[in-house]
C-alpha positions as a Markdown table, in Angstrom:
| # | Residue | x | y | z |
|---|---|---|---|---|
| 1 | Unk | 91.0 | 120.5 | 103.3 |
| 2 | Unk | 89.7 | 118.7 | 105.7 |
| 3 | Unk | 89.7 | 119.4 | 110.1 |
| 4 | Unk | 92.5 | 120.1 | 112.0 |
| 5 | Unk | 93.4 | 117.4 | 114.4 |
| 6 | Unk | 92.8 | 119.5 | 117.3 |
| 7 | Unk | 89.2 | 119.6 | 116.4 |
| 8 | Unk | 88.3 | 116.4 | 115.8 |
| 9 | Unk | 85.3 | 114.6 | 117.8 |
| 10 | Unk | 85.7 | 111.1 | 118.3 |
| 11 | Unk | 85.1 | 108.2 | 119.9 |
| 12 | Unk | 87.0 | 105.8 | 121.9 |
| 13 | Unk | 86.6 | 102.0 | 121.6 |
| 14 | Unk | 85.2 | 101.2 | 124.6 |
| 15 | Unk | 82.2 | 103.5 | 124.8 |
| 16 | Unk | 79.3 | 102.2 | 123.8 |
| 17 | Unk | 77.3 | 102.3 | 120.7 |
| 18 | Unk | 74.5 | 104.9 | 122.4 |
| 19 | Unk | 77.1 | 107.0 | 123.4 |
| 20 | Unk | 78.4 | 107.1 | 119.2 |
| 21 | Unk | 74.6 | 107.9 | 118.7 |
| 22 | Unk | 74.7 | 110.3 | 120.9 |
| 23 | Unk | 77.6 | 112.3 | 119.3 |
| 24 | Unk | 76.9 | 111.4 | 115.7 |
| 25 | Unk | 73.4 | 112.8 | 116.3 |
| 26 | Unk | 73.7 | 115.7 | 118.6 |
| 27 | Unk | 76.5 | 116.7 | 115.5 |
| 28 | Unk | 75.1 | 115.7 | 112.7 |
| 29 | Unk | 78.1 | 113.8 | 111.9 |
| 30 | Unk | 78.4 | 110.8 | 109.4 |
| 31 | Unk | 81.5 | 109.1 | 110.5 |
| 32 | Unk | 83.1 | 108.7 | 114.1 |
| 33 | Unk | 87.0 | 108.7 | 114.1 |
| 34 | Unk | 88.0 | 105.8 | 116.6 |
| 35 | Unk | 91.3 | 106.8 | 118.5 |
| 36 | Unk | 92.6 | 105.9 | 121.8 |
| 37 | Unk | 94.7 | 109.3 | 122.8 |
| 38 | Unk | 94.8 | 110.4 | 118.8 |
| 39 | Unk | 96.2 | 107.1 | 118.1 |
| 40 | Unk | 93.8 | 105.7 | 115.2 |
| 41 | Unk | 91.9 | 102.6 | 116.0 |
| 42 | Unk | 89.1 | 102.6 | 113.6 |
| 43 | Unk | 86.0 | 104.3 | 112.2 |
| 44 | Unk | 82.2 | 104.0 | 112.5 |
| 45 | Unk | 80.0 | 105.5 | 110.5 |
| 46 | Unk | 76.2 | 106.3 | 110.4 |
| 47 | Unk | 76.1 | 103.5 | 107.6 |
| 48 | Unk | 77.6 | 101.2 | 110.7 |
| 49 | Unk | 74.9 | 102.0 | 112.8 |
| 50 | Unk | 72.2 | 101.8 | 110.5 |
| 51 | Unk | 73.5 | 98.0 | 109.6 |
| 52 | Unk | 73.5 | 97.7 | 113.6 |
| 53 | Unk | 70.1 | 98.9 | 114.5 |
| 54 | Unk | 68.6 | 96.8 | 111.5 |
| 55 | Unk | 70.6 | 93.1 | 112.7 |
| 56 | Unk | 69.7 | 94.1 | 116.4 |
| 57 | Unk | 67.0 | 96.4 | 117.1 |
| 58 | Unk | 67.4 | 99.7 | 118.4 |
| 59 | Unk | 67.4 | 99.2 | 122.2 |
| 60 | Unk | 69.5 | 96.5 | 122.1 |
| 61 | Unk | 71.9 | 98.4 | 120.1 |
| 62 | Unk | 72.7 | 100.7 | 122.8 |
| 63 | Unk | 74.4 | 98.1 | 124.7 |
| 64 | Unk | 76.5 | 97.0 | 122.1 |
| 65 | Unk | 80.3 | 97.9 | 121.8 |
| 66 | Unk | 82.0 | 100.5 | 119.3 |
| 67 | Unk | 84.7 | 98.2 | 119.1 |
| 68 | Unk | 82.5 | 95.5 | 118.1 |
| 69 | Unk | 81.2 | 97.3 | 115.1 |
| 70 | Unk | 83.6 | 99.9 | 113.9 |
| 71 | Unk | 85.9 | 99.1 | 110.6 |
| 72 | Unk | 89.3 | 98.5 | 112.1 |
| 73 | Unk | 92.2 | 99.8 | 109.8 |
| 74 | Unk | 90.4 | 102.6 | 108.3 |
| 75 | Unk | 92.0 | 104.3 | 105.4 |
| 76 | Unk | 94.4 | 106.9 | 105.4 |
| 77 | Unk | 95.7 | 109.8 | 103.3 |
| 78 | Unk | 98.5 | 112.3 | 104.3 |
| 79 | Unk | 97.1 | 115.3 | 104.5 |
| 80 | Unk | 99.7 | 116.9 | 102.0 |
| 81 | Unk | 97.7 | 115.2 | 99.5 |
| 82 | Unk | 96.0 | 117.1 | 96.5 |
| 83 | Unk | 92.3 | 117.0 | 96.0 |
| 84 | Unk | 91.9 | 115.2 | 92.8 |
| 85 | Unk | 93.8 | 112.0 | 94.5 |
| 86 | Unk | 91.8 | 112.6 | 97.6 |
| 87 | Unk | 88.7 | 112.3 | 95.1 |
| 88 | Unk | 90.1 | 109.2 | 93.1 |
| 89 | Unk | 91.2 | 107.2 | 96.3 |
| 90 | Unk | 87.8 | 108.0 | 97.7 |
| 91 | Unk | 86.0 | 106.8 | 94.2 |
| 92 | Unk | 88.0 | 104.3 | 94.0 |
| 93 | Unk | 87.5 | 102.7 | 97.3 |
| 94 | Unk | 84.0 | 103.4 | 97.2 |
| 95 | Unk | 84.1 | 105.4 | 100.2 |
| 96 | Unk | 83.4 | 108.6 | 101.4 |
| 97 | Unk | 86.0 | 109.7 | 104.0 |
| 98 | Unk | 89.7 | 109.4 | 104.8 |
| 99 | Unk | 91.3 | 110.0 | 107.9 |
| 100 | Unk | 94.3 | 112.2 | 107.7 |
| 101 | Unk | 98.0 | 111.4 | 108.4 |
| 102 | Unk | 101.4 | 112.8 | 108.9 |
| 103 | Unk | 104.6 | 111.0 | 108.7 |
| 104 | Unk | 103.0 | 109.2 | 112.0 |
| 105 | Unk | 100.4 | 107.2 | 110.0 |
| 106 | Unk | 99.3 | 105.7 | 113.1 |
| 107 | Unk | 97.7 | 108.9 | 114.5 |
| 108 | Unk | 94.9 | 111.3 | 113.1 |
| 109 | Unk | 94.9 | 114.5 | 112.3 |
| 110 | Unk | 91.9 | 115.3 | 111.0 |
| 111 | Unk | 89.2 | 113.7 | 108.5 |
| 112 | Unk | 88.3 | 114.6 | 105.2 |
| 113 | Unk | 84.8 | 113.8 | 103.5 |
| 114 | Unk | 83.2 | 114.1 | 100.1 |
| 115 | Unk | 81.2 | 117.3 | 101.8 |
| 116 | Unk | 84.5 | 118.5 | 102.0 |
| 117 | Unk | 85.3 | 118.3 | 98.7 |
| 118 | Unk | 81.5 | 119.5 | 97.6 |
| 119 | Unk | 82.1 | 122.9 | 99.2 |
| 120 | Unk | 86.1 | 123.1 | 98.2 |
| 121 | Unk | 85.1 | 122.6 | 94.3 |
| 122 | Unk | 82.3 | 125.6 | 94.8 |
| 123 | Unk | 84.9 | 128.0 | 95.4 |
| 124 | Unk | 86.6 | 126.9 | 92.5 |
| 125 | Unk | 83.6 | 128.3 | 90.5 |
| 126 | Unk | 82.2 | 125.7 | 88.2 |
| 127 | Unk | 78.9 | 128.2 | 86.9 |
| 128 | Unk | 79.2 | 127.5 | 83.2 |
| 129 | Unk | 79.4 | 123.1 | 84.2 |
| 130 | Unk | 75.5 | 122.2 | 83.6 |
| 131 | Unk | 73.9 | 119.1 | 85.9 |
| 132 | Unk | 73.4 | 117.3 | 82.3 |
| 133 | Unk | 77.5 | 116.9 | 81.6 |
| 134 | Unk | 77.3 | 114.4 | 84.5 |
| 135 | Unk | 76.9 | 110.9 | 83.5 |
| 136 | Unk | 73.1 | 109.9 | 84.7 |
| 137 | Unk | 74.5 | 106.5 | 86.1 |
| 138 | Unk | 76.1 | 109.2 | 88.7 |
| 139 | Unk | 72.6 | 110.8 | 89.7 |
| 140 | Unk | 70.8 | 107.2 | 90.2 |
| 141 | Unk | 73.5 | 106.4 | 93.3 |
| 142 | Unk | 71.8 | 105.3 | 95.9 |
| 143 | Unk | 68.6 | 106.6 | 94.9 |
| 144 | Unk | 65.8 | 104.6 | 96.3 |
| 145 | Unk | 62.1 | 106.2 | 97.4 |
| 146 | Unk | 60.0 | 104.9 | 100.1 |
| 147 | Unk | 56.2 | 105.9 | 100.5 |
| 148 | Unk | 55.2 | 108.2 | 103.6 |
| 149 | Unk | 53.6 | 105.4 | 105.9 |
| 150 | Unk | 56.6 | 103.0 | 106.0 |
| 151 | Unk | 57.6 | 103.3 | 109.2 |
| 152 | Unk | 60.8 | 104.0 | 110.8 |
| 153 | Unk | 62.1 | 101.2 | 111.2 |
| 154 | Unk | 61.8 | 100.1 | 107.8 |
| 155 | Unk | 63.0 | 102.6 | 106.7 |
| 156 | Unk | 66.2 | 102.3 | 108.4 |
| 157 | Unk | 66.4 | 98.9 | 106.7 |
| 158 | Unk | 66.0 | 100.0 | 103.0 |
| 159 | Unk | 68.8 | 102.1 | 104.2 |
| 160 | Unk | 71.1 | 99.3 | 105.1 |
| 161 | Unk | 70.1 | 97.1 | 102.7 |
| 162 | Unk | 70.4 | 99.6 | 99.8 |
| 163 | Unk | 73.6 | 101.1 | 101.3 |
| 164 | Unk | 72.3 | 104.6 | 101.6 |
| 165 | Unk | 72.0 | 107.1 | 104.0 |
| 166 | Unk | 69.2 | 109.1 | 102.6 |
| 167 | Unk | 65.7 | 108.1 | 101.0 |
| 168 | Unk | 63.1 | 109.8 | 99.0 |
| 169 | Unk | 59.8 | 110.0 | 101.1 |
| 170 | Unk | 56.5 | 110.0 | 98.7 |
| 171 | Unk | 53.4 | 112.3 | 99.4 |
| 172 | Unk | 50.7 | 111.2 | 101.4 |
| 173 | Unk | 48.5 | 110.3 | 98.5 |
| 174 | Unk | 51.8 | 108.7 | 96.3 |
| 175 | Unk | 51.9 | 111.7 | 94.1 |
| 176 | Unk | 55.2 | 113.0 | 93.8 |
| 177 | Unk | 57.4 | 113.6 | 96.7 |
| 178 | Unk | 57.1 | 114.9 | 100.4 |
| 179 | Unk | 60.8 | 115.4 | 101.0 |
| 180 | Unk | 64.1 | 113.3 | 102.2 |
| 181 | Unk | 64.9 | 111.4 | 105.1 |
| 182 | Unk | 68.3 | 111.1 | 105.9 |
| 183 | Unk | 70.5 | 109.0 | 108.4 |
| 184 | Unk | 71.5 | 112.4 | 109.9 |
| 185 | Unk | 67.6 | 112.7 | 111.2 |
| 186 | Unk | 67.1 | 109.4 | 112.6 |
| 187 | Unk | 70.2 | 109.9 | 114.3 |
| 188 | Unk | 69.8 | 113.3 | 115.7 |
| 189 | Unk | 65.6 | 111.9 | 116.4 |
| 190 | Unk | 67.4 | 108.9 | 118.2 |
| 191 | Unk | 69.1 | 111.6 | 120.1 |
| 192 | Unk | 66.6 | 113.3 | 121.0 |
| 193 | Unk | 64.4 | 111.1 | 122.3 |
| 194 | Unk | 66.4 | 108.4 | 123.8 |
| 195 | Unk | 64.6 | 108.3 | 127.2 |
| 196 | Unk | 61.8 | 107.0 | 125.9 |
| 197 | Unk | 63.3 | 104.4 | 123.4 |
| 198 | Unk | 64.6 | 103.0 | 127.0 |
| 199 | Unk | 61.0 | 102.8 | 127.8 |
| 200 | Unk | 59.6 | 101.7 | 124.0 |
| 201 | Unk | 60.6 | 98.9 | 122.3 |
| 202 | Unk | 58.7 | 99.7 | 119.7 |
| 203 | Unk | 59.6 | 103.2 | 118.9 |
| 204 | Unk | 60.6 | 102.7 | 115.7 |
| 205 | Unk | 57.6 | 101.0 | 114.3 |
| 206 | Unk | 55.5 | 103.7 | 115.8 |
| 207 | Unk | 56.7 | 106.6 | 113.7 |
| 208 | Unk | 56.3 | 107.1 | 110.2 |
| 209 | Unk | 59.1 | 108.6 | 107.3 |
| 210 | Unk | 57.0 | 110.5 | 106.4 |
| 211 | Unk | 56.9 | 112.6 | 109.5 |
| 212 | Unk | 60.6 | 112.9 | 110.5 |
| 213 | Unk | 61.5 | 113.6 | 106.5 |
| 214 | Unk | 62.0 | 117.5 | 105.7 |
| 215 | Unk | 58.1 | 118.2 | 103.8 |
| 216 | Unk | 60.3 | 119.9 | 101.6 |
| 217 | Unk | 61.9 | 119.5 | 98.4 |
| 218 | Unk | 63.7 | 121.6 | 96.3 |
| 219 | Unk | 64.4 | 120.4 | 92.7 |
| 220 | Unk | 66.4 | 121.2 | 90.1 |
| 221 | Unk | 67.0 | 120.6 | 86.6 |
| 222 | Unk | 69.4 | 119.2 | 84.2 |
| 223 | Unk | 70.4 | 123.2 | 83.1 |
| 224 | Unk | 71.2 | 123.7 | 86.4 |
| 225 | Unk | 75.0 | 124.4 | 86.8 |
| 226 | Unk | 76.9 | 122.9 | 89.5 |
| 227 | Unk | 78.2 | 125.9 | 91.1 |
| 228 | Unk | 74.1 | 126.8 | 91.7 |
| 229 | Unk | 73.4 | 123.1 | 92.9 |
| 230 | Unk | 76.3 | 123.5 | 95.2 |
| 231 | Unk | 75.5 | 126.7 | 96.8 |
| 232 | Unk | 71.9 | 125.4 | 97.3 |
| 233 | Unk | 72.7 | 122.4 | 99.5 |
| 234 | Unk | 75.2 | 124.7 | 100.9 |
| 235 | Unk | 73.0 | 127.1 | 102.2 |
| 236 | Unk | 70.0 | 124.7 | 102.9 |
| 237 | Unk | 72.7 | 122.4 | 104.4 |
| 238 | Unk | 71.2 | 119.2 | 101.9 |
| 239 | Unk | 73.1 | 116.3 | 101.0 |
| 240 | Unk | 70.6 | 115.6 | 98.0 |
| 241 | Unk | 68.9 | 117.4 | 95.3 |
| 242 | Unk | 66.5 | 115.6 | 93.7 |
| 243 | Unk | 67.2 | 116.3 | 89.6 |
| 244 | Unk | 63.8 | 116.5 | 87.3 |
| 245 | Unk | 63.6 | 116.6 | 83.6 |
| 246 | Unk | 61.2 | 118.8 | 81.6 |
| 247 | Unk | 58.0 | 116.9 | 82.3 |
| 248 | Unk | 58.7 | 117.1 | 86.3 |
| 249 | Unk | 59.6 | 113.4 | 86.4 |
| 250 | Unk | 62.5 | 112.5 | 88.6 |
| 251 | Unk | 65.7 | 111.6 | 86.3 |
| 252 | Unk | 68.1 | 110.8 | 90.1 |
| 253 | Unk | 69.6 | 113.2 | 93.0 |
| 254 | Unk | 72.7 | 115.0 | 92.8 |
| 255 | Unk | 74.7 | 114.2 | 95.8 |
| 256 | Unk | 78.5 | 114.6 | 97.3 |
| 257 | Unk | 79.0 | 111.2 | 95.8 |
| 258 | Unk | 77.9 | 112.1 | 92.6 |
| 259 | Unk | 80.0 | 114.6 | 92.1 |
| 260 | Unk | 82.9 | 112.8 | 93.4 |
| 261 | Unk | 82.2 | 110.3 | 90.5 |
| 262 | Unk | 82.3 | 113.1 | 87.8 |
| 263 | Unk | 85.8 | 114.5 | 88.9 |
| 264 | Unk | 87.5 | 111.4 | 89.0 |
| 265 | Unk | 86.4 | 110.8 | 85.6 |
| 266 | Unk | 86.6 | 114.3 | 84.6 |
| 267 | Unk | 89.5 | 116.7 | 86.2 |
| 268 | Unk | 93.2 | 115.5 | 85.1 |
């Protein structure tokens, strides 16, 4: 599993970090291979530029280098590899991508991430597995909720500083929840609107989490298998599904990671 190395979407050294913005956003990407003609350099992930934005403000983020930023050495896996040692190195390393190798380790040939995995263990049709049989310490990863009216920027720090890449988003009022923000919709928001973050410095503090989060959640409960939970974020493309017990209070989220967690300590 994983992309073929003629598809993969990069990012050389030199560029700039707007111009890894730019591609992680207008993609929806997480991560960033770094290669200089397929030869692997590094990687930078969303996490990386959440960490930036945070230590140097958004404008003057644009001006910094990839190569500055980027984790140099990144680690590998030959692409021959089975899943479950994908899944353990991953766990393992607390991590949630490898590049892929041939007997050239020095050049990529594709990337493989823990979505990856999520949609390759749906087809292996887990529909009798219930949500419950994961350990609970697996659904709290990186679970962290924010109220509506934070504002963008701080909510791009409670993403660095809690080393997530998504955040619960309360309602309006603080009664239950108005939906998720992820990294993935600042990025692509970034994107979007970059001409004017030229022209605003303060951009960031003048939006609100509450209105670039989805205003939609969709829950599920402990009963719910993970074949179902899968196929739900497939088709709704989520990276989080908020789990809630009997009396609708939250219990965690069920995530890529999570499950990556409960087949390395599961699958022999």
């Amino acid at each position: 599993i994983g992309t073929d190395g003629t598809d993969i979407i990069g990012c050389a050294s030199n560029r700039t970090i707007e111009s890894a913005i730019l591609i992680l956003g207008s993609n929806k990407f997480r991560r960033l291979p770094i290669t200089k003609l397929g030869k692997i350099e590094g990687i930078l992930t969303i996490t990386d530029i959440l960490s930036i934005i945070t230590k140097v403000g958004l404008q003057d983020s644009f001006k910094e280098k990839v190569s500055d930023w980027m984790t140099k050495d990144p680690k590998t896996i030959h692409l021959e590899t089975g899943v479950l040692e994908t899944v353990k190195k991953m766990v393992e390393l607390g991590i949630g991508s490898l590049l892929l190798v041939d007997e050239n380790p020095e050049m990529c040939r594709g990337i493989v991430t823990e979505r990856d995995i999520l949609y390759f263990y749906k087809s292996e049709g887990w529909a009798s597995t219930k949500l419950g049989e994961i350990n609970e310490k697996y659904l709290k990863l990186g679970v962290k909720i924010i109220d509506y009216h934070t504002s963008l920027e701080n909510a791009i720090r409670a993403m660095s500083e809690n080393k997530t890449y998504r955040l619960l988003v309360r309602n309006k009022d603080n009664t239950g929840l108005h939906g998720v923000i992820s990294a993935n919709d600042i990025t692509h928001l970034i994107t979007k609107e970059r001409e004017e973050i030229h022209k605003n410095a303060n951009f960031l503090n003048n939006i609100t989490a509450g209105f670039v989060s989805s205003g939609k959640i969709t829950y599920v409960k402990m009963d719910c298998s993970l074949l179902d939970a899968i196929e739900i974020m497939q088709k709704n493309k989520f990276g989080t599904l908020p789990v809630m017990d009997d009396k609708g209070e939250l219990i965690g989220v069920f995530s890529e990671r999570s499950l990556l967690h409960y087949i390395a300590e599961t699958e022999n």
